[in-house]
ROLODO-179301 format. One record per residue (C-alpha): residue in one letter; x, z, y. Coordinates in Angstrom, 1 decimal, padded with zeros to 4 digits. Each point is the difference from the previous one (the first is absolute). Example, Ala and Ser with C-alpha at 12.3 -4.5 7.8 and 13.67 -1.06 7.14 Angstrom:
<mikols>
mikol residu->A, x->012.3, z->007.8, y->-004.5
mikol residu->S, x->001.4, z->-000.7, y->003.4
</mikols>
This chain:
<mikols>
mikol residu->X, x->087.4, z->054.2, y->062.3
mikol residu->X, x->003.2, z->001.9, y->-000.7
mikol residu->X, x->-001.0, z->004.0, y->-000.1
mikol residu->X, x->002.2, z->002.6, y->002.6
mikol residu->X, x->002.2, z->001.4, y->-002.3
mikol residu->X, x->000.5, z->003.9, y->-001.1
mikol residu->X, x->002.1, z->001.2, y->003.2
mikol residu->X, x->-003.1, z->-000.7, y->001.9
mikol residu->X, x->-002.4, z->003.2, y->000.2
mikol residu->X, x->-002.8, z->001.0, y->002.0
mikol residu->X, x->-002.8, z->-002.7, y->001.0
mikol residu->X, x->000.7, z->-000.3, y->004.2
mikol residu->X, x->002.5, z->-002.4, y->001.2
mikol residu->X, x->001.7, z->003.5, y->002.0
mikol residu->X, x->000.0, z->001.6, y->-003.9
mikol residu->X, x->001.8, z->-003.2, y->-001.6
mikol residu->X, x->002.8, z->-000.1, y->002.5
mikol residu->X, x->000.8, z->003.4, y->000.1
mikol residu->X, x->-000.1, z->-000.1, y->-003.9
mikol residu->X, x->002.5, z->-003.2, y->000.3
mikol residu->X, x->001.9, z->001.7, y->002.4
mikol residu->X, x->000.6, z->003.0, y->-002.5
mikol residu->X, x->000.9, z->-001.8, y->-002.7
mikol residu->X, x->002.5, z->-001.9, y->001.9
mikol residu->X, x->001.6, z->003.3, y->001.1
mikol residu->X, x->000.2, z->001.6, y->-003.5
mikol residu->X, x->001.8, z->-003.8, y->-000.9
mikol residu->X, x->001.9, z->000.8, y->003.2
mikol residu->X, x->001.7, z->003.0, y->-001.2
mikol residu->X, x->001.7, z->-001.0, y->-002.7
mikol residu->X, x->002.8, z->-003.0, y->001.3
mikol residu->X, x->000.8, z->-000.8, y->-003.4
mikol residu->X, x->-003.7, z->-001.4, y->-001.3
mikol residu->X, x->-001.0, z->-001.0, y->003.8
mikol residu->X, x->002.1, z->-003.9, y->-000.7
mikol residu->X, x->-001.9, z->-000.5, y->-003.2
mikol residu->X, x->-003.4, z->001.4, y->000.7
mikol residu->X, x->-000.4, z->-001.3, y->003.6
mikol residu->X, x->-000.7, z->-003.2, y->-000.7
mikol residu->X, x->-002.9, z->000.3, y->-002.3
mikol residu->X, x->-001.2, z->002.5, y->002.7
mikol residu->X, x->000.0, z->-002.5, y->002.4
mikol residu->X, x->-002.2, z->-002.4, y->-002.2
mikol residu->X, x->-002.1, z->002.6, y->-000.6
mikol residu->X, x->-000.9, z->000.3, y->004.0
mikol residu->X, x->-000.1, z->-003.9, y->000.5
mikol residu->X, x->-002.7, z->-001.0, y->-002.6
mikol residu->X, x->-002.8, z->-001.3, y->000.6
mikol residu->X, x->-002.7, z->002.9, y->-000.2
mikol residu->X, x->002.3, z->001.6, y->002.7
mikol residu->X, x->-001.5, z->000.1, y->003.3
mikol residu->X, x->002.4, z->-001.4, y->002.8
mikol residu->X, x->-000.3, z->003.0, y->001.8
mikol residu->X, x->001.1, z->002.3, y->-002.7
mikol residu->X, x->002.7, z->-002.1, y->-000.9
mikol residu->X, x->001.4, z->-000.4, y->003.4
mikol residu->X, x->-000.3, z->003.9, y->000.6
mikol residu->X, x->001.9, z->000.3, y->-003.3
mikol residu->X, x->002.7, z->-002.1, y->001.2
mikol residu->X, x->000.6, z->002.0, y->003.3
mikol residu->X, x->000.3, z->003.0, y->-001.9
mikol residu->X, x->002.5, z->-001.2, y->-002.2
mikol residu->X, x->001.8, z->-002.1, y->002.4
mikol residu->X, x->000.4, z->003.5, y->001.7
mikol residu->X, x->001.7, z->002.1, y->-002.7
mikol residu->X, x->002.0, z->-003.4, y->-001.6
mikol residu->X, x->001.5, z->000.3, y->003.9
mikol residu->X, x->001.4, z->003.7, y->-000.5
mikol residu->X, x->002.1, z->-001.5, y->-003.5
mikol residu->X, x->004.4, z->-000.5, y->000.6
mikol residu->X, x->000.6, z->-003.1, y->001.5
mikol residu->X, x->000.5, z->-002.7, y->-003.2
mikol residu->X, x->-002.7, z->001.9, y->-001.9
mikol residu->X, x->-002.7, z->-000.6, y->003.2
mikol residu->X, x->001.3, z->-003.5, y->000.3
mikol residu->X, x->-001.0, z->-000.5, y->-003.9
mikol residu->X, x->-003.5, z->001.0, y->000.2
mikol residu->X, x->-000.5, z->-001.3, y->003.4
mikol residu->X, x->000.7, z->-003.3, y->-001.7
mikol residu->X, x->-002.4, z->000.8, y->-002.9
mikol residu->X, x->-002.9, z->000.4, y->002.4
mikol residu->X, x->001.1, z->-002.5, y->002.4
mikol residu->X, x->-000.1, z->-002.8, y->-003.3
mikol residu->X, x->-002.8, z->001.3, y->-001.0
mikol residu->X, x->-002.3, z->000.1, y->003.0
mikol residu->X, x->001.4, z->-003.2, y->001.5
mikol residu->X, x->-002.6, z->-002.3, y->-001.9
mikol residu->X, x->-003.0, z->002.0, y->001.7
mikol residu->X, x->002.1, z->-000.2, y->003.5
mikol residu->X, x->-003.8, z->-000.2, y->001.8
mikol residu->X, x->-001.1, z->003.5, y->-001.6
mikol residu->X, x->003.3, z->002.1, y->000.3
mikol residu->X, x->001.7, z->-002.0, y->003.4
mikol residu->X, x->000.4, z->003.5, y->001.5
mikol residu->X, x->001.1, z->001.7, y->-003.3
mikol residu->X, x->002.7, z->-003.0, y->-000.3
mikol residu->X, x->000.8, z->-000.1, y->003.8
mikol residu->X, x->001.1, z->003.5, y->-000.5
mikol residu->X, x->001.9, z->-000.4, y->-003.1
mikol residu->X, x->002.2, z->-003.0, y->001.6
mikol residu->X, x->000.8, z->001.7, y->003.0
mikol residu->X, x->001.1, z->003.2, y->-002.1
mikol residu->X, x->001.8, z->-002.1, y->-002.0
mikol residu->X, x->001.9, z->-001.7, y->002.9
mikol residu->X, x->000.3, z->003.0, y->001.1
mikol residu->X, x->002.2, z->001.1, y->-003.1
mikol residu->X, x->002.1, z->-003.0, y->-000.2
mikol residu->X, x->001.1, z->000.2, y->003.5
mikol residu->X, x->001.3, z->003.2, y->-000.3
mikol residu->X, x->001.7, z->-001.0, y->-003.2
mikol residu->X, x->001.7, z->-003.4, y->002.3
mikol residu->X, x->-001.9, z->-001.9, y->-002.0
mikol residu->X, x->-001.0, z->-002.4, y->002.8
mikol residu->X, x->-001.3, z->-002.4, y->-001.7
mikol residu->X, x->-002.3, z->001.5, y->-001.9
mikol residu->X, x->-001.6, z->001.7, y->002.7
mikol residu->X, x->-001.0, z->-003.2, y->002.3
mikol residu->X, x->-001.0, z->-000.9, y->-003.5
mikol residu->X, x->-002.5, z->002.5, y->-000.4
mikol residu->X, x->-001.2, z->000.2, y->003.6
mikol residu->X, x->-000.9, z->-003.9, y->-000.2
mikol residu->X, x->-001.9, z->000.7, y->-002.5
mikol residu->X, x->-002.5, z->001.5, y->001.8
mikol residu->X, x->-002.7, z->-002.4, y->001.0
mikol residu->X, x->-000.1, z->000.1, y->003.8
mikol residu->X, x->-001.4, z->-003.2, y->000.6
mikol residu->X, x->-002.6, z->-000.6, y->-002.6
mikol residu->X, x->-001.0, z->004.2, y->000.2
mikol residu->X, x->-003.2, z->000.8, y->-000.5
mikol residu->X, x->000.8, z->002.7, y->003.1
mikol residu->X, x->000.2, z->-001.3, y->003.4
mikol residu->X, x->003.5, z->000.9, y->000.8
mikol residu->X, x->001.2, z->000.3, y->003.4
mikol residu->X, x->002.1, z->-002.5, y->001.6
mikol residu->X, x->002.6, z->002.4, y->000.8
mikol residu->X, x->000.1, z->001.7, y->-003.3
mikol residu->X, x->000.2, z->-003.3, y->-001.8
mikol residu->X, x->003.0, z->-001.1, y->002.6
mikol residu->X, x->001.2, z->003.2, y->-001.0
mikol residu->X, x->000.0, z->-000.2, y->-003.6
mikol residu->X, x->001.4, z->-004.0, y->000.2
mikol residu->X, x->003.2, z->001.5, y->002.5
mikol residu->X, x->000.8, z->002.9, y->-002.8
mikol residu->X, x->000.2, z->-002.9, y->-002.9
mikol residu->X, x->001.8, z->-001.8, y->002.2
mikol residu->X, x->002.4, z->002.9, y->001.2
mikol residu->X, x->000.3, z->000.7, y->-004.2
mikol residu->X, x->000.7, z->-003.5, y->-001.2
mikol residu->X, x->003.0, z->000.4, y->002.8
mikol residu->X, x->001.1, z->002.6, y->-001.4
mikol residu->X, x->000.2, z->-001.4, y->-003.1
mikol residu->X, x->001.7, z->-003.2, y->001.6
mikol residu->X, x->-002.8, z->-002.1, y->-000.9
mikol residu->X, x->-000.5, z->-001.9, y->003.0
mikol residu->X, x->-002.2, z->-002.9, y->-001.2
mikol residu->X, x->-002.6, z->002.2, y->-001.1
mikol residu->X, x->000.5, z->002.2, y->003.2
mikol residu->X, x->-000.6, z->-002.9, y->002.2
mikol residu->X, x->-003.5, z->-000.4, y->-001.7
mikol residu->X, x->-001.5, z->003.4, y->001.0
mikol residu->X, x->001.9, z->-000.5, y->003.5
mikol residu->X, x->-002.1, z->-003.0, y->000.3
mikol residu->X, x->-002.9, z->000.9, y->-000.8
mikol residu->X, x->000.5, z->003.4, y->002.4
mikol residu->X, x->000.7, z->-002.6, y->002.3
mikol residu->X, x->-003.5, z->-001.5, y->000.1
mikol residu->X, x->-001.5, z->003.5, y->000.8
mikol residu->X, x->002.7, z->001.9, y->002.1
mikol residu->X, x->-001.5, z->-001.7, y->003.4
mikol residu->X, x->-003.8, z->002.0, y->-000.4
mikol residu->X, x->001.5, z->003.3, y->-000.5
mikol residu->X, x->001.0, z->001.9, y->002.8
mikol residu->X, x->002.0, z->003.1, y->-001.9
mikol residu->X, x->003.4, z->-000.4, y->001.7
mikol residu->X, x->001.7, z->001.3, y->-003.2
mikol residu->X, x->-001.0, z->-003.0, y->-001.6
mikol residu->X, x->001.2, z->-002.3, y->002.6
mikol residu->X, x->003.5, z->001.8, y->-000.8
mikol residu->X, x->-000.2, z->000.3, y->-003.7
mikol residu->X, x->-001.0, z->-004.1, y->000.3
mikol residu->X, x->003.1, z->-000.7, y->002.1
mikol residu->X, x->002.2, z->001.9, y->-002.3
mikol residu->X, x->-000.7, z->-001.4, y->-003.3
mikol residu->X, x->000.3, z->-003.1, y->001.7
mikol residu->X, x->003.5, z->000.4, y->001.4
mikol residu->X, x->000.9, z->001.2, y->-003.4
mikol residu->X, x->-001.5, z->-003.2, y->-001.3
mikol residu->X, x->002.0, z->-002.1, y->002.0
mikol residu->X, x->003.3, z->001.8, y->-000.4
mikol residu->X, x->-001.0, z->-000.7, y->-003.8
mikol residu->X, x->-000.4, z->-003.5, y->000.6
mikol residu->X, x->003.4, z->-000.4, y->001.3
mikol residu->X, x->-001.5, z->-000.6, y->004.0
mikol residu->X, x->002.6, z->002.6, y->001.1
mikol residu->X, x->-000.3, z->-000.9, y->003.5
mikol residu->X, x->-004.1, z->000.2, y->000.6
mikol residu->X, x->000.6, z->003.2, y->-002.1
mikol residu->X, x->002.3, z->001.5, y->002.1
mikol residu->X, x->-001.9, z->-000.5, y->003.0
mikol residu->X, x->-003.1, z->001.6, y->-001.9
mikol residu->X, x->002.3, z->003.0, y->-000.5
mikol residu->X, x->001.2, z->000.6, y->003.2
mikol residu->X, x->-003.8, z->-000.5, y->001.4
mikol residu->X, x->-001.3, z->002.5, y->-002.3
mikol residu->X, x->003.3, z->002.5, y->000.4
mikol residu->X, x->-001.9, z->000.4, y->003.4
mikol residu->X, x->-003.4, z->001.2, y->-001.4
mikol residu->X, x->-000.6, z->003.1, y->001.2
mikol residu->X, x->-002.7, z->000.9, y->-002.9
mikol residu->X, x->003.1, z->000.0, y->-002.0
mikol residu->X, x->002.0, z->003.0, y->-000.4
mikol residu->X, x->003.7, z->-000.3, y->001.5
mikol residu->X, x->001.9, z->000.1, y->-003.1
mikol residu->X, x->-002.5, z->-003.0, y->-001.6
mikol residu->X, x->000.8, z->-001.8, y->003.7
mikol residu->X, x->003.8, z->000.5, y->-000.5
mikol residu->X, x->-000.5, z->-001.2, y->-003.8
mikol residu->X, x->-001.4, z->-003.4, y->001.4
mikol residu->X, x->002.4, z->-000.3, y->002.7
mikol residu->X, x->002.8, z->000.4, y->-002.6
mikol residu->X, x->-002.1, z->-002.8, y->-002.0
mikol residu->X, x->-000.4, z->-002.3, y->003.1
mikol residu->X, x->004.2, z->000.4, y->-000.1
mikol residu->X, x->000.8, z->-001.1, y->-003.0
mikol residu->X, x->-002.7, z->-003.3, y->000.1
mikol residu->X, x->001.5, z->-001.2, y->002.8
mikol residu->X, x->003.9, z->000.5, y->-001.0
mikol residu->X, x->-001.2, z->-002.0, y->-003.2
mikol residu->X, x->-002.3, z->-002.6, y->002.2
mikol residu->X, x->001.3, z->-003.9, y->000.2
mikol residu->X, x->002.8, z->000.4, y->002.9
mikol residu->X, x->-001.7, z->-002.1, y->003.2
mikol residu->X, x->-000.9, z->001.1, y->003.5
mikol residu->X, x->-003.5, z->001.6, y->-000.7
mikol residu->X, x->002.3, z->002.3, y->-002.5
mikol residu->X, x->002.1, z->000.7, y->002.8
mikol residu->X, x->-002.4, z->000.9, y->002.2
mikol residu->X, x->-001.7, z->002.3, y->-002.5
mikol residu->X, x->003.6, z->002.1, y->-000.4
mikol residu->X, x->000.4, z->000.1, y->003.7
mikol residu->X, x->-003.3, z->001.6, y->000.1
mikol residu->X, x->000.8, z->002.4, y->-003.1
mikol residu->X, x->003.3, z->001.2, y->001.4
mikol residu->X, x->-002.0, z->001.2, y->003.1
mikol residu->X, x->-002.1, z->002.3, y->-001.7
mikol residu->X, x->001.5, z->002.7, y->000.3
mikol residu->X, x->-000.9, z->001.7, y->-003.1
mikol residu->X, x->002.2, z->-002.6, y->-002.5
mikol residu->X, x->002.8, z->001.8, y->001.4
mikol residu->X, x->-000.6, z->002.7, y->-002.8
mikol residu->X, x->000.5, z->-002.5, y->-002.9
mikol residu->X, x->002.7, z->-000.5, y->-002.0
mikol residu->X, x->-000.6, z->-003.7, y->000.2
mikol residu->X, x->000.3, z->000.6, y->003.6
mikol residu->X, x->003.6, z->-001.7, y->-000.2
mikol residu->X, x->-000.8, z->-003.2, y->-002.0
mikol residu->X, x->-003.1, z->-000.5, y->003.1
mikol residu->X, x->002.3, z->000.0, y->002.7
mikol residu->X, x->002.3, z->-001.6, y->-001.6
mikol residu->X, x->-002.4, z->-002.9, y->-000.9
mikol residu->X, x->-001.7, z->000.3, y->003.6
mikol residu->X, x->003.3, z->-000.4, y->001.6
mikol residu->X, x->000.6, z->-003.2, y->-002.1
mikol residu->X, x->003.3, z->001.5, y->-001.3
mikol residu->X, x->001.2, z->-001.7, y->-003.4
mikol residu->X, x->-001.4, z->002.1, y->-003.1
mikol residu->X, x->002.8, z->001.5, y->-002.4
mikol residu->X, x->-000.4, z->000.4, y->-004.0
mikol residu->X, x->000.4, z->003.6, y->000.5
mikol residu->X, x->-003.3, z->000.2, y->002.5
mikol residu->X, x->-002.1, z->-001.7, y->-002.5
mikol residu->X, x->001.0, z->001.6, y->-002.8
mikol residu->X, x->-000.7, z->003.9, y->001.6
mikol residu->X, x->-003.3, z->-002.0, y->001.7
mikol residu->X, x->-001.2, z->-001.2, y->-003.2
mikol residu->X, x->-000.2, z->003.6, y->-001.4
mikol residu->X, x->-003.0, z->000.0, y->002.4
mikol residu->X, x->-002.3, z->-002.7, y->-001.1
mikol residu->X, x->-003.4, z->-000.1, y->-001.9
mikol residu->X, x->000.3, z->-000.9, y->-004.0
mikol residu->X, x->-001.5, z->-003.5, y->001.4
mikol residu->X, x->002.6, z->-000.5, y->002.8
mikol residu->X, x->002.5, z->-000.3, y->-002.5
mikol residu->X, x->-001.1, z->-002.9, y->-001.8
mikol residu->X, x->001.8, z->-003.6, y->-000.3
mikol residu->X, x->-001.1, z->-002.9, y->001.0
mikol residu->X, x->000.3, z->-003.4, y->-001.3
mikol residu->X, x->003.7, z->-000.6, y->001.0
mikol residu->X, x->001.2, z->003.4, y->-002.0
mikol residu->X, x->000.6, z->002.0, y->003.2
mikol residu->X, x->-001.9, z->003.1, y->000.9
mikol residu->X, x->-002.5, z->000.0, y->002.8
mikol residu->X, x->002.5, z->002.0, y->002.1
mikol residu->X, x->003.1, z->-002.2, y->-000.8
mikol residu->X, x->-002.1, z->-003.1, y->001.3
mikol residu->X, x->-000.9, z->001.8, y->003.0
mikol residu->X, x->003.7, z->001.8, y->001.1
mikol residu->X, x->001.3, z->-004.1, y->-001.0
mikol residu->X, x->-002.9, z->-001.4, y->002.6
mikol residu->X, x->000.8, z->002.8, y->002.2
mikol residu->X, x->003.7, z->-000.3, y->000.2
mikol residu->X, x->-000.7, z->-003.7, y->000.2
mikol residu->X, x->-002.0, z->000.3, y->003.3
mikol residu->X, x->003.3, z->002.6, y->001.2
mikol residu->X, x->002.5, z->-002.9, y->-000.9
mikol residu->X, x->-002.0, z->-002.6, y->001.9
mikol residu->X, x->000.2, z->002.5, y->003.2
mikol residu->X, x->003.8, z->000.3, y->-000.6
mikol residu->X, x->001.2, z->-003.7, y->-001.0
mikol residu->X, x->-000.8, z->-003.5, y->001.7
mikol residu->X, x->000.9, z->-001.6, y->-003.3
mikol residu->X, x->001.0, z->000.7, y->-003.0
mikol residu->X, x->001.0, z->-001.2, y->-003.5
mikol residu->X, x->-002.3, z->000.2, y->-002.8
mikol residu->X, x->002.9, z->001.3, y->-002.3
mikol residu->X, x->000.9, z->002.4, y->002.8
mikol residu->X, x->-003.5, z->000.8, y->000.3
mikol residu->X, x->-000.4, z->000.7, y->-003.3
mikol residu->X, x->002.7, z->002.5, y->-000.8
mikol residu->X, x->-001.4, z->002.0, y->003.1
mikol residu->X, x->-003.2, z->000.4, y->-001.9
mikol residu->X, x->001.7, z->000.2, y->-003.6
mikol residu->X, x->-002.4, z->-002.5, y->-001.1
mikol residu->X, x->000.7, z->-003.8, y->-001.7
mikol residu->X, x->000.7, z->-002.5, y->003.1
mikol residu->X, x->-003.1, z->-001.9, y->-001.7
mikol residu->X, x->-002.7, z->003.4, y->000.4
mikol residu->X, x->001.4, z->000.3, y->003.4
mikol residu->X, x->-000.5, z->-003.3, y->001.0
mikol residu->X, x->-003.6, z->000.3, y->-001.8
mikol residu->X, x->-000.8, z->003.3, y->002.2
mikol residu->X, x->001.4, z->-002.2, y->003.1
mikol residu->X, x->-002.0, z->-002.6, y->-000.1
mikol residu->X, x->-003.6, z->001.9, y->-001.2
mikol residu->X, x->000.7, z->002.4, y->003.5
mikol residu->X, x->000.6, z->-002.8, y->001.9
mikol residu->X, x->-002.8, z->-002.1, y->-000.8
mikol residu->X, x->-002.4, z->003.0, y->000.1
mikol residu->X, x->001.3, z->000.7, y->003.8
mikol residu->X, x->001.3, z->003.0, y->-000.8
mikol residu->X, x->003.2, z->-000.9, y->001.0
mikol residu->X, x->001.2, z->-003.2, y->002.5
mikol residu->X, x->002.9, z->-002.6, y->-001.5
mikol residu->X, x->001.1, z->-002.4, y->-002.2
mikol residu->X, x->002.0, z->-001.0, y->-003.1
mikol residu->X, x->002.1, z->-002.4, y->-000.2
mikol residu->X, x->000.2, z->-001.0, y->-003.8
mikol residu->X, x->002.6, z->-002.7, y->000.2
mikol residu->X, x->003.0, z->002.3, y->001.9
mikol residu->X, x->-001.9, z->003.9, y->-001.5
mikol residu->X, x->-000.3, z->001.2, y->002.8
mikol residu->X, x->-003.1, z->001.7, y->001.6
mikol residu->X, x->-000.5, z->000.2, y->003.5
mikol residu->X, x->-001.7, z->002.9, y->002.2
mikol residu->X, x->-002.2, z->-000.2, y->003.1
mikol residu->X, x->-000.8, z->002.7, y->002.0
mikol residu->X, x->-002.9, z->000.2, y->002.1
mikol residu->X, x->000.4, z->002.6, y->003.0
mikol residu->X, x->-002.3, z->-000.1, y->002.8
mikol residu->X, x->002.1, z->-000.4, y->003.5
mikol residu->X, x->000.8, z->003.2, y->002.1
mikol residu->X, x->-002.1, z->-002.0, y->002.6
mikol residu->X, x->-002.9, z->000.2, y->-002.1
mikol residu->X, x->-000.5, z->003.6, y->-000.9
mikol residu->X, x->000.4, z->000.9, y->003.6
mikol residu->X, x->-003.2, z->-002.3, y->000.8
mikol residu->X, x->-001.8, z->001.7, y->-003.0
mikol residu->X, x->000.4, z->003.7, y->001.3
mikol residu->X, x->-000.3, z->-001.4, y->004.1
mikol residu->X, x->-003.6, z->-001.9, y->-001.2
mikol residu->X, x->-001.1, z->003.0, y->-001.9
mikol residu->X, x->000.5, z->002.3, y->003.1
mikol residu->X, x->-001.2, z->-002.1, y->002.2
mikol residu->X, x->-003.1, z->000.5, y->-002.4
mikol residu->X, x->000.3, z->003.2, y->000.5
mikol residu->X, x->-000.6, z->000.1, y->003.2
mikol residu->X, x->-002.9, z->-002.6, y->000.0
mikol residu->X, x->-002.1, z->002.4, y->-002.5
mikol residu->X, x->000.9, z->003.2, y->002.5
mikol residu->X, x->-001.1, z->-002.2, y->003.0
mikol residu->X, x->-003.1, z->-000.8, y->-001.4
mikol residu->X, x->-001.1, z->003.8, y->-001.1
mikol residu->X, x->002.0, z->001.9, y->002.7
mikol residu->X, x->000.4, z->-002.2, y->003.1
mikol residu->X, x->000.6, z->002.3, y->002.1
mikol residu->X, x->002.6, z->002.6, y->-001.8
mikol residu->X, x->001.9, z->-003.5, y->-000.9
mikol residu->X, x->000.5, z->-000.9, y->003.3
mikol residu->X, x->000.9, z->003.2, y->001.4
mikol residu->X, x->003.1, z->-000.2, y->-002.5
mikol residu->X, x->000.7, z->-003.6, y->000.4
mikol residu->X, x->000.9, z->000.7, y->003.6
mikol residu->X, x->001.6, z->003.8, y->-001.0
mikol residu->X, x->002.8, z->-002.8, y->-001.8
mikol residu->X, x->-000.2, z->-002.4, y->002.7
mikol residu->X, x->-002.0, z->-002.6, y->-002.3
</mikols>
């Protein structure tokens, strides 16, 4: 059996780690030995003939004055110990558990997003040896995921969002439920779903656990997914409902909603000041070498032409949208046969027709007349008396 080696004095367990725990400190005061002396410090503590319990009280102590080092020097040694103690994860899971998170810790205040989640994945939540909460392990998966957003990963976010997923319906912490929703609005704004994101947004702009400027930040986000959304009626309805709000009215993209609401034709001027506003990600191309927003203004100013013209010429059509009369015709034909548009295209003469679908004056009138009629059947019921009273006040 390997013998404890010289820096260990005394004969209790109590006298060997305050011994280690001195000689560290005396290495600890002089930086410039510290890199080249640690590590044969740190097999010194990890042999054999070292109790557990010792070692791991060792460790904590260390851990605690390595964490007091300048940013890229505690990053160093963290890593030391973390390599080090890694292949004895059972023995030192808290020492290493501490070490990650400190270390995640470090690299997200350097932006270093990536690195971060990287560290706090590391930390073995699932196969622990301590029974973690649910809620702290939901917890722990929704920060990886929030960092490997950041760091405009979004495969790897969609992992820990998963598996957050599995656990968020036994906890009943409210901040979770919100922390859940958000990372997975961001997720799906990621993915390129603008329109399911936006509506996440705009639901959780109305959280009131959130403070008003994070509610206003959402809102704003909720704006610009559904500008750059596919152009189709459940679009529309979602700008009709964001121009209501009366707090969009502050924006500066405030202009390019209404005008989009209103169905008015988008200019290159409005895209361009528009597009100052997009995420990093919002501004990618696509497969056809137009940006995200280019496709959607062209989709949108589409839907506005088939509101203003019966018919119209491919060629005509296309110089509207200052796109090839072959990508217009393309864009055409994919909105039409996904209903998000109604018409046809007559390939032989170029020319695409337009149908559009109001419902008759008639018709809304027996809408509103059946829903008051309602109404009244539901105030009947519960106040019989006070509805008849008025019913014969208006000669009913």
């Amino acid at each position: 059996m390997t013998s404890k080696p010289s820096l260990f004095t005394g004969s209790s367990p109590e006298e060997h780690v305050e011994s280690c725990c001195d000689y560290f400190d005396v290495l600890f005061a002089s930086p410039e030995t510290l890199s080249a002396k640690i590590r044969s410090f740190i097999e010194s503590i990890l042999i054999d003939s070292v109790s557990v319990g010792v070692s791991r009280k060792v460790f904590t102590h260390v851990i605690s004055r390595v964490k007091t080092l300048p940013s890229d020097l505690c990053l160093e040694y963290c890593g030391i110990l973390t390599e080090a103690l890694k292949l004895r994860l059972m023995s030192f899971e808290d020492q290493i558990t501490e070490l990650n998170q400190h270390m995640a810790d470090l690299y997200e205040a350097k932006k270093d997003f990536g690195k971060a989640a990287s560290n706090l994945s590391a930390i073995p939540l699932e196969n622990s040896q301590k029974n973690y909460s649910k809620a702290f392990t939901t917890q722990m998966y929704l920060k990886i995921a929030h960092l490997y957003l950041e760091g405009r990963d979004s495969n790897q976010a969609e992992i820990f969002i998963n598996r957050a997923s599995l656990l968020i319906t036994s906890t009943t912490e409210p901040d979770l439920q919100v922390k859940y929703k958000l990372c997975y609005a961001k997720l799906l704004d990621f993915r390129k779903k603008f329109l399911e994101a936006a509506r996440r947004y705009q639901e959780l702009s109305l959280e009131p656990r959130l403070s008003v400027a994070e509610q206003n930040e959402l809102l704003r986000h909720s704006i610009l997914c559904a500008i750059i959304a596919p152009a189709g009626v459940h679009r529309s309805r979602l700008l009709s409902s964001l121009i209501k709000d009366e707090r969009s009215q502050h924006f500066i993209i405030h202009g390019m909603l209404r005008n989009t609401q209103l169905g008015h034709l988008i200019t290159l001027q409005q895209v361009k000041l528009f597009g100052t506003e997009l995420e990093e990600h919002q501004q990618e191309k696509l497969a056809n070498g137009m940006t995200i927003l280019e496709a959607a203004v062209m989709e949108h100013n589409l839907l506005a032409i088939s509101h203003i013209y019966k018919s119209i010429k491919i060629d005509n059509l296309a110089q509207l949208l200052r796109v090839p009369a072959l990508q217009a015709e393309t864009v055409v034909g994919k909105m039409i046969a996904e209903q998000r548009i109604s018409g046809s295209i007559d390939q032989i003469d170029q020319i695409i027709s337009f149908e559009f679908k109001a419902k008759p004056w008639d018709e809304h009138i027996n809408v509103v007349c059946n829903k008051v009629n309602h109404v009244i059947d539901l105030m009947n019921q519960f106040e019989p008396e006070f509805t008849k009273e008025r019913l014969q006040h208006y000669g009913c």
